[in-house]
C-alpha positions in Angstrom: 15.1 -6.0 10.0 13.6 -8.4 11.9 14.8 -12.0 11.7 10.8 -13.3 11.4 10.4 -10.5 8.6 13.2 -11.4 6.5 12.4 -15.5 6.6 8.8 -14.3 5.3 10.3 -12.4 2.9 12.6 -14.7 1.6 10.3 -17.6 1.7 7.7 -15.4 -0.4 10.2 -14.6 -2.9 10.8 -18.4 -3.5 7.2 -19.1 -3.3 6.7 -15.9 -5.7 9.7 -18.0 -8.1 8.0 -21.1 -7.9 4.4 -20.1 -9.0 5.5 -18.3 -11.8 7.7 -20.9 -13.2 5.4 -23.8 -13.0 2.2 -21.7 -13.9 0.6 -23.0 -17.0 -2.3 -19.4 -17.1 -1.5 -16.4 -17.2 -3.3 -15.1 -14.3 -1.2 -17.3 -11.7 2.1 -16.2 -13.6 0.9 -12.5 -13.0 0.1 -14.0 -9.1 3.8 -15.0 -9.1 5.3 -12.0 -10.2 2.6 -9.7 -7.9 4.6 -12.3 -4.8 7.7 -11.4 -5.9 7.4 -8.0 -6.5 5.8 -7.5 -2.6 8.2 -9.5 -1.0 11.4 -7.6 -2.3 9.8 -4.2 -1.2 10.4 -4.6 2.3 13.8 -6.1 1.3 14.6 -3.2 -0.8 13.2 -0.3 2.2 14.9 -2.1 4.5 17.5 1.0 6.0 14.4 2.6 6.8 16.6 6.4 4.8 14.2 8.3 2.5 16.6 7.1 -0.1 15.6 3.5 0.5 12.0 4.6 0.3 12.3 6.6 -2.5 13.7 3.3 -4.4 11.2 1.4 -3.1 8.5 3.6 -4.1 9.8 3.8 -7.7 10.2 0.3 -8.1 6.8 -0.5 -7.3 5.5 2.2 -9.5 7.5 0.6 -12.5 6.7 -2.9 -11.5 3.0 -2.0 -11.1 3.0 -0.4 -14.7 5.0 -3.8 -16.2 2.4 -5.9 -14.5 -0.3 -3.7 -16.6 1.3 -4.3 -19.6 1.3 -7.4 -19.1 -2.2 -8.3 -17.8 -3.1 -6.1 -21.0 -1.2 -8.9 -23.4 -2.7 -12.1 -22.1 -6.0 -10.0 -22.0 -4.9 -8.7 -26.1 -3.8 -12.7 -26.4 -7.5 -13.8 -24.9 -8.7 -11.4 -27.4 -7.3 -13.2 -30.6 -6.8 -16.2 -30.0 -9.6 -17.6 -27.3 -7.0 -19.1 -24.8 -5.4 -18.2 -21.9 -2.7 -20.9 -22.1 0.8 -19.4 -21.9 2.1 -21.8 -24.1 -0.5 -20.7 -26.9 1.0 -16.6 -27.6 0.8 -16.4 -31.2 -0.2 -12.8 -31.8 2.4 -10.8 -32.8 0.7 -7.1 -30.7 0.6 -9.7 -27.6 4.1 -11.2 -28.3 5.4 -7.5 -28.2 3.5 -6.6 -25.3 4.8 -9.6 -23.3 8.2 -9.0 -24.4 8.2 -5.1 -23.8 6.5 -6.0 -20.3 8.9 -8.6 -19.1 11.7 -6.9 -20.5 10.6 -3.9 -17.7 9.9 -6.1 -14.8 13.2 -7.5 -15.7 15.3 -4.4 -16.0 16.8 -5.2 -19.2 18.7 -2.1 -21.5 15.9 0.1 -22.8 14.5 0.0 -19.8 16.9 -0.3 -16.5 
């Protein structure tokens, strides 16, 4: 990979980190994520093998569907409780959502 390419890469990741830590909305946490999840896709291809692509392909497919999920529990969260604050997840059909939905993007048990 090219030197260039990876620095962007990297420095996307970080900047993908950094938005979706200090976000306060749900839409700039899901803009976070969307960073991360684009920058490590080149990362992951990076062999250039149909194997890496195949990887690469599948984790963007299961990313894409987390980031659904989760769109769909702030939008569920909206829904109930009038807010968009993070901070302000009450509902328990939005808590599960957020917790299935990170859970995914985060490759824990059920779900790796």
């Amino acid at each position: 990979m090219n030197p260039q390419a990876k620095l962007i890469s990297i420095s996307s990741l970080l900047l993908g980190t950094t938005i979706t830590i200090s976000s306060s909305h749900w839409m700039m946490a899901w803009t976070g994520l969307e960073i991360n999840t684009l920058a490590i896709l080149p990362l992951i291809s990076n062999p250039h093998h149909p194997r890496a692509i195949e990887a690469a392909t599948k984790y963007f497919l299961v990313q894409a569907a987390a980031s659904t999920l989760l769109l769909f529990s702030s939008t569920t969260n909206a829904l109930f409780t009038g807010q968009w604050d993070i901070t302000q997840l009450t509902h328990p059909t939005s808590c599960l959502l957020l917790t299935t939905a990170i859970s995914i993007k985060r490759g824990l048990v059920p779900f790796h």
